[in-house]
C-alpha positions in Angstrom: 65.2 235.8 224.5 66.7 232.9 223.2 69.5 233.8 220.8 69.3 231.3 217.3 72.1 229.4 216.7 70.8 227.3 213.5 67.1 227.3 212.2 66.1 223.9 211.3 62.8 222.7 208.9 59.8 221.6 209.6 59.7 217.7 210.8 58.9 216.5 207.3 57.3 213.2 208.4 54.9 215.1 211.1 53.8 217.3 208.1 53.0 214.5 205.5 51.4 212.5 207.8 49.4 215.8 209.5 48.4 216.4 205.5 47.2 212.6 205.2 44.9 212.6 208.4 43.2 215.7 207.4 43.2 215.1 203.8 41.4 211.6 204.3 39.3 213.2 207.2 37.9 215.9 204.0 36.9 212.8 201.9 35.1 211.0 204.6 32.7 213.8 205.2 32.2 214.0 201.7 31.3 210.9 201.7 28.6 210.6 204.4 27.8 214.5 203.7 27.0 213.8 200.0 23.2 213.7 199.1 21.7 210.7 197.4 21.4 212.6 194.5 24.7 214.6 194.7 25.5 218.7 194.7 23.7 220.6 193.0 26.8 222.9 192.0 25.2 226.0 194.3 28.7 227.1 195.6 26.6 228.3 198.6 24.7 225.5 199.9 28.2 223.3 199.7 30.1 226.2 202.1 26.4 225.3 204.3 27.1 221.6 204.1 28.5 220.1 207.4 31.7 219.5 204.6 31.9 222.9 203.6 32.0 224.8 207.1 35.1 221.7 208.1 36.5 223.3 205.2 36.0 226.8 205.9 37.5 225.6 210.0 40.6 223.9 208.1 41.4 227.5 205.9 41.4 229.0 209.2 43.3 226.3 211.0 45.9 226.5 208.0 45.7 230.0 208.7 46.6 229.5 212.1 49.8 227.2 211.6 50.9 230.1 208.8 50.9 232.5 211.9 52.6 230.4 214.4 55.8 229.6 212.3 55.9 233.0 210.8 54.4 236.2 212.9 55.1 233.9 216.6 58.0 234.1 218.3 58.9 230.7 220.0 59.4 231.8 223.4 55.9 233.4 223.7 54.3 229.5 223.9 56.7 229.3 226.9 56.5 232.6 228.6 53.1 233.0 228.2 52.3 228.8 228.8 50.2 229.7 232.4 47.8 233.4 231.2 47.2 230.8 227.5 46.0 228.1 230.5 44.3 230.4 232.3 42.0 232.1 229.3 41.2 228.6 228.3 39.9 228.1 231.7 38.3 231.4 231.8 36.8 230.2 228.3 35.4 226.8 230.4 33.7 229.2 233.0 32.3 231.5 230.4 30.6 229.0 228.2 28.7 227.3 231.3 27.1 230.7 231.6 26.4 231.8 228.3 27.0 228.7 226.1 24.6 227.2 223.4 23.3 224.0 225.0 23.4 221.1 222.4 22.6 217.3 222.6 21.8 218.2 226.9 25.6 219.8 226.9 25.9 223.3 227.2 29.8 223.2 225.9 29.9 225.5 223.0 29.8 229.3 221.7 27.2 229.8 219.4 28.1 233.0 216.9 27.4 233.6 212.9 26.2 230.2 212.1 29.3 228.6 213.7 29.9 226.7 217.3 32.6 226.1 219.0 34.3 224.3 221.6 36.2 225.6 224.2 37.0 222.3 225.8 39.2 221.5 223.1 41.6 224.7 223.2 41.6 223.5 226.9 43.6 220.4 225.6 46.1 222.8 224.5 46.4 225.2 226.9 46.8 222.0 229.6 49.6 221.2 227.7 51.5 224.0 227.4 50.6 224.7 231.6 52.1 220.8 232.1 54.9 221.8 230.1 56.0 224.5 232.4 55.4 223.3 235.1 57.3 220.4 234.8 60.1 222.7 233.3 60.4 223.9 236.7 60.2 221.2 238.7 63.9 220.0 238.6 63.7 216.9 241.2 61.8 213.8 240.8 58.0 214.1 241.3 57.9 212.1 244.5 56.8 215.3 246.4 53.2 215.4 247.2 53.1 219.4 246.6 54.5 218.6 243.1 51.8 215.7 242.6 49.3 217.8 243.7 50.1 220.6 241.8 50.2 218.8 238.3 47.0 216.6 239.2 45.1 220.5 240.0 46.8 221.5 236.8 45.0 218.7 234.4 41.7 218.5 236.7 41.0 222.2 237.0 39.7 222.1 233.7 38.1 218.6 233.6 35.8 219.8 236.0 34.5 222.1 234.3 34.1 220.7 231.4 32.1 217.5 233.9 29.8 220.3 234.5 28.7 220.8 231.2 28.5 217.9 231.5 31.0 216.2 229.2 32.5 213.6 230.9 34.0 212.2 228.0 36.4 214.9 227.2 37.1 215.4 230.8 38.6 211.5 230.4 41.1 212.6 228.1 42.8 215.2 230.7 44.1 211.9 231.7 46.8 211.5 229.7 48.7 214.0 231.6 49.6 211.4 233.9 51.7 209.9 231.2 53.7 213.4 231.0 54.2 213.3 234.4 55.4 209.3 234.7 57.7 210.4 232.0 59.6 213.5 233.9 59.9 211.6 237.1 56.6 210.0 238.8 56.7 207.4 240.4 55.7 204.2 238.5 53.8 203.2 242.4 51.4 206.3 241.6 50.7 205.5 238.4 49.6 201.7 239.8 47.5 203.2 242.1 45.7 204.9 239.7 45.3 202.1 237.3 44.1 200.0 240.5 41.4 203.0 241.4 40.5 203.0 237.6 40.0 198.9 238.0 37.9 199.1 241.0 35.7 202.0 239.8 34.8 200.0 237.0 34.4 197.1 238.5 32.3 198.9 241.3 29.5 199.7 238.3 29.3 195.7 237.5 29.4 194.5 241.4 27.8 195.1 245.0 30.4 196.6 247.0 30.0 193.7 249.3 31.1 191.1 246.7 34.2 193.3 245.3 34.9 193.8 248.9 35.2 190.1 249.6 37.4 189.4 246.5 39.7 191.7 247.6 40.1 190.8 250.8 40.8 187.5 249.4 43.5 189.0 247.0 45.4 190.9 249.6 45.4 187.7 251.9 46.6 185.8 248.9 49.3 188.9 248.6 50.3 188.6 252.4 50.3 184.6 252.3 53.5 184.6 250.1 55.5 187.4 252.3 54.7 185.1 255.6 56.7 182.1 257.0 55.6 178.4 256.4 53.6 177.9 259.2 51.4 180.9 259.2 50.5 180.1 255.5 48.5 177.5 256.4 46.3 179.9 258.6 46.2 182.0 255.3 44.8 179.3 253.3 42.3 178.1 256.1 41.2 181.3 255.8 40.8 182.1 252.0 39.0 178.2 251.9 36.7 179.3 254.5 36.3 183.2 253.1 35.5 181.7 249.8 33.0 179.0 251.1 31.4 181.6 252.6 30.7 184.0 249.6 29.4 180.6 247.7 27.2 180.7 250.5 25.9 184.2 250.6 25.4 184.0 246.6 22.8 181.3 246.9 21.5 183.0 250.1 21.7 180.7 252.9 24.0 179.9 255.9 27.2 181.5 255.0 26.9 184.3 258.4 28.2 181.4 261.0 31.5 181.2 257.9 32.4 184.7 257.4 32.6 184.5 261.0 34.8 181.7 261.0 37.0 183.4 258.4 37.0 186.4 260.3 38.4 184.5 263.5 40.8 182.9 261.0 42.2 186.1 259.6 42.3 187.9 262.4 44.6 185.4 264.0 46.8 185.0 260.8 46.6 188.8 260.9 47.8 189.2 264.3 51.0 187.5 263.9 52.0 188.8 260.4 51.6 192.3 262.5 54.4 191.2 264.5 56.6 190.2 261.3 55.4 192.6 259.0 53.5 195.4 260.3 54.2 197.8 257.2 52.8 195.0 254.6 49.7 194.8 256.8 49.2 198.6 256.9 49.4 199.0 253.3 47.3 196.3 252.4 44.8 197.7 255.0 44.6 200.6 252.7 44.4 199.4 249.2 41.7 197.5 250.8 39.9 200.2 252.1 40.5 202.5 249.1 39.1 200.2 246.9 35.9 199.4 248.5 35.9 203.5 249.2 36.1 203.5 244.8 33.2 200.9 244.4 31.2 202.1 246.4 31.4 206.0 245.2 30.9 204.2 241.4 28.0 202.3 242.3 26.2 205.3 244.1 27.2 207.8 240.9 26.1 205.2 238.3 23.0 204.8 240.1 21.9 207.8 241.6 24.4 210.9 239.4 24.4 209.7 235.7 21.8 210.3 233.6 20.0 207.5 231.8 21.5 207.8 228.5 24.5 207.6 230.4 23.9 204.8 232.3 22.6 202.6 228.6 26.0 203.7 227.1 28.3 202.3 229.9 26.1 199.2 230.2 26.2 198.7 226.6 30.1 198.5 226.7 30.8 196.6 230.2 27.6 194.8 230.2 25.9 194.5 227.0 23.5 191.4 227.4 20.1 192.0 227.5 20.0 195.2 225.6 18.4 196.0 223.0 19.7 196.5 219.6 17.3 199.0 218.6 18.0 201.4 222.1 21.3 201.3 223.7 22.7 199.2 221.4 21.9 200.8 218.0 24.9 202.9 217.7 27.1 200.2 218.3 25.2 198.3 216.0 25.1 200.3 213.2 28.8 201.1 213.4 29.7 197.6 213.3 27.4 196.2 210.6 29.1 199.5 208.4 32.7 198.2 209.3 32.1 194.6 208.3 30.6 195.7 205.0 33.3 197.6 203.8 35.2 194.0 203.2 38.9 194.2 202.3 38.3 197.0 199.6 35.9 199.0 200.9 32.4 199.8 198.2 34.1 203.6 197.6 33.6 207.0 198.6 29.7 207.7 199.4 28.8 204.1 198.0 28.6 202.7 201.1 24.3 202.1 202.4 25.0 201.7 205.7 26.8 205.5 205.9 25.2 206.7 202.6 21.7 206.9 204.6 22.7 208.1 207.9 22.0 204.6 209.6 25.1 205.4 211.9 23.8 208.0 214.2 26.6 210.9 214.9 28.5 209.4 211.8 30.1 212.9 210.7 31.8 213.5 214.5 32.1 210.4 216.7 31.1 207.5 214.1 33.2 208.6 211.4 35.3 205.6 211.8 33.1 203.4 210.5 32.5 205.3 207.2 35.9 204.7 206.6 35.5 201.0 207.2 32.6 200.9 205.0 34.4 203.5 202.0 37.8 202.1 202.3 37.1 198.4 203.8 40.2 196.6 206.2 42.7 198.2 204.0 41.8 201.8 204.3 41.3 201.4 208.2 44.2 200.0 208.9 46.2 202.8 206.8 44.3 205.5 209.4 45.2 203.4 212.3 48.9 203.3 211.0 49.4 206.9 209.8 48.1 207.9 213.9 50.9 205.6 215.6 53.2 206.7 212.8 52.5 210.0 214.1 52.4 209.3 217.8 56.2 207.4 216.8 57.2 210.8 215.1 55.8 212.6 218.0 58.3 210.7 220.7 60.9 211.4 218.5 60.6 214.8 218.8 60.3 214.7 222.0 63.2 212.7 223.2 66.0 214.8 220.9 64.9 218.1 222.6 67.3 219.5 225.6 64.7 221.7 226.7 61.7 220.0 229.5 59.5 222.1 228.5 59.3 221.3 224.6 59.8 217.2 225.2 56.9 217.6 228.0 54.6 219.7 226.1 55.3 217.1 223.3 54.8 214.0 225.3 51.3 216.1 226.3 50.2 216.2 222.6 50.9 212.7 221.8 49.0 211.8 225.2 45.8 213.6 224.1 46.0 212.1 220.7 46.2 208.8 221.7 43.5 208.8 224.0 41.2 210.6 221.1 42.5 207.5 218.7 42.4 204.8 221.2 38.6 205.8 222.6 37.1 207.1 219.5 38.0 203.5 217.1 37.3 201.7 219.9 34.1 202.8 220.6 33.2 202.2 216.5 33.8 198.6 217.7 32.4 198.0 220.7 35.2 197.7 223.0 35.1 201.3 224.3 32.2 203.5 225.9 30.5 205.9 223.8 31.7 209.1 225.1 31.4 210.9 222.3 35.2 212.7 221.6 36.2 213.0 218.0 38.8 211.0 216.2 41.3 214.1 215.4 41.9 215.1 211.9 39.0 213.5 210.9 35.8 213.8 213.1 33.2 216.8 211.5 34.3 219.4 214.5 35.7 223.3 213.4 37.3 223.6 217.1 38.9 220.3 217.2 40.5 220.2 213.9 41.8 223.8 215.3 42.8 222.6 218.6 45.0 220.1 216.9 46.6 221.8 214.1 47.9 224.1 216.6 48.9 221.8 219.0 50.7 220.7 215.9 52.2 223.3 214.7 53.4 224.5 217.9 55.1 221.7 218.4 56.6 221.4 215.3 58.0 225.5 215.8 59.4 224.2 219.4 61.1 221.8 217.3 62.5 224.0 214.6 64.8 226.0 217.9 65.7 223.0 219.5 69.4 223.5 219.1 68.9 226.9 220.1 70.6 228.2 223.7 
């Protein structure tokens, strides 16, 4: 037990700006919640209302924070970081068994009236597992038992939850990479992954063949300026003759007798920048192999593993011409028409047509957005987007005045998983994310998430209170 040397408040900016997320998140669903022809004053059938179970889940989340600062000892969050992490899991399993299936997703517990969602606890429990495990990892993370160990860590659970399936809250598990860059991994890991993140998209737009060609081209271009004078003229023979050659093969005639040529070209440019640099060829060898190894894996799961409403939702963010407004594009749509009439100003709370008559499907959880650009207009957006990056701002602070690693990496995990949530769910309102359907915290209709957070939250914000504590 840790003995107290000073206890410190509550981060008062963390608090106000908690209060003005979920505050503002209570008037939004009012105002796409509200009938046409308002409340009829039955008590009962507002506590029904998609508003009045959120505000039934926020007395219990309020609840919650009361019991972590007051009845919760600190140390418990880090002593008991791995059996929290492993009931969430458990949680994960259970709910694949005997969980209510909803929207083609069996993800949630069904019990009194109420669902809820174990994936989001997961969140938490991921964070405080990171937390301590990266705690107890005192050298850098350039071990590839550490790696591996902190990548089983956040994609145990993301598995499960892709079994559901849910792959969109399986994406945020990502953000534990940026934990992990911060205690110590190696900046070259995290470019690998953003170049397996490029290639996997780009293997769902492409044929494998044609992203295989550009890269070879790209790595060539890469070797060409680590190789003397002379042999950079073979290099450019080469990429002039490789590139002829897939001008040929995309109108479909004679290009077999140039990627031969190119081939003969490379291989003897290849040969003698083996001699001079053997350990460039090698790992250019690889990035080329891994990422044809990444297209191709994406191409046969877009086409063959995801289901069709799947596939329209991916197209209608990476490749949205020729779809139809009125199928895979109608979300989108909707959203975007409801953002653009709220105007500077906004029309008001429930005023707005677009929201007011549920044009914008899933406008309560993963549209909710866009009724605040159509209640509150550009002004009232941007105050949302700038109250969440004050908040992730307030969150880093925390987190870099703490001398424990476990409280500045659980912290770091928290402002990870909010900023994924933020940067998807807005984005995805206007078109330049997927629709993968996570919530915007705070806001988003959704008892567990609002949970989930406010105890991320509040643990946090109890770490915080003993960090001067030895």
């Amino acid at each position: 037990m840790a003995l107290s040397v000073k206890k410190l408040k509550n981060d008062l900016p963390t608090v106000v700006l908690y209060i003005f997320l979920v505050v503002a998140g209570m008037l939004m669903l009012y105002s796409v919640d509200r009938p046409p022809e308002g409340y009829d004053g039955d008590l009962m059938a507002i506590l029904a209302s998609p508003m009045g179970k959120q505000f039934i889940w926020l007395l219990l989340s309020l609840a919650a924070w009361f019991v972590i600062h007051h009845l919760i000892d600190r140390d418990l969050w880090v002593v008991g970081s791995y059996p929290i992490y492993g009931a969430t899991v458990l949680l994960l399993v259970l709910v694949l068994i005997f969980g209510k299936e909803i929207n083609n997703a069996r993800s949630w517990f069904s019990l009194f009236g109420f669902t809820f969602q174990p994936s989001e606890l997961a969140k938490f429990g991921t964070a405080l597992a990171m937390a301590a495990f990266l705690s107890q990892w005192s050298e850098k993370l350039n071990n590839l038992g550490a790696i591996g160990s902190g990548l089983l860590i956040m994609g145990l659970p993301a598995v499960f939850i892709v079994l559901q399936p849910d792959p969109g809250s399986a994406l945020v598990f990502a953000s534990f990479i940026m934990v992990m860059y911060r205690e110590g991994l190696s900046p070259l890991i995290v470019i690998f992954g953003g170049f397996s993140a490029t290639m996997f998209l780009l293997g769902i737009l492409q044929p494998t063949s044609v992203l295989a060609g550009g890269l070879l081209g790209l790595l060539l271009i890469i070797m060409a300026l680590n190789v003397p004078k002379g042999l950079k003229w073979w290099m450019a023979g080469t990429l002039v003759v490789l590139a002829a050659a897939g001008y040929l093969f995309y109108i479909g005639t004679g290009w077999p007798v140039l990627v031969g040529l190119g081939v003969l070209f490379a291989g003897a440019a290849v040969y003698h920048l083996i001699k001079r640099n053997g350990q460039l060829v090698l790992l250019s060898a690889t990035a080329l192999a891994w990422g044809i190894l990444i297209a191709f894996a994406a191409n046969f799961m877009f086409n063959n593993v995801l289901r069709p409403h799947q596939k329209d939702r991916i197209l209608a963010w990476l490749k949205p011409e020729g779809l139809s407004e009125r199928g895979a594009l109608y979300n989108i749509t909707q959203s975007k028409l409801a953002i653009a009439a709220g105007g500077v100003s906004g029309k008001g709370l429930g005023q707005g047509t677009i929201t007011k008559y549920d044009y914008v499907p899933e406008q309560e959880t993963d549209f909710i957005f866009s009724a605040v650009g159509e209640a509150e207009g550009f002004m009232g957006s941007m105050a949302i987007i700038l109250a969440f990056l004050a908040l992730l701002w307030r969150i880093s602070v925390i987190a870099e005045r703490q001398k424990r690693t476990f409280v500045r990496a659980y912290a770091y995990g928290v402002a990870g998983i909010i900023f994924i949530h933020m940067l998807v769910n807005i984005g995805m309102t206007m078109g330049v994310m997927p629709v993968i359907g996570i919530p915007l915290p705070f806001l988003s209709k959704g008892g567990s998430s609002l949970l989930s957070f406010t105890i991320m939250i509040a643990v946090l914000l109890k770490l915080d209170r003993h960090r001067v504590d030895v």
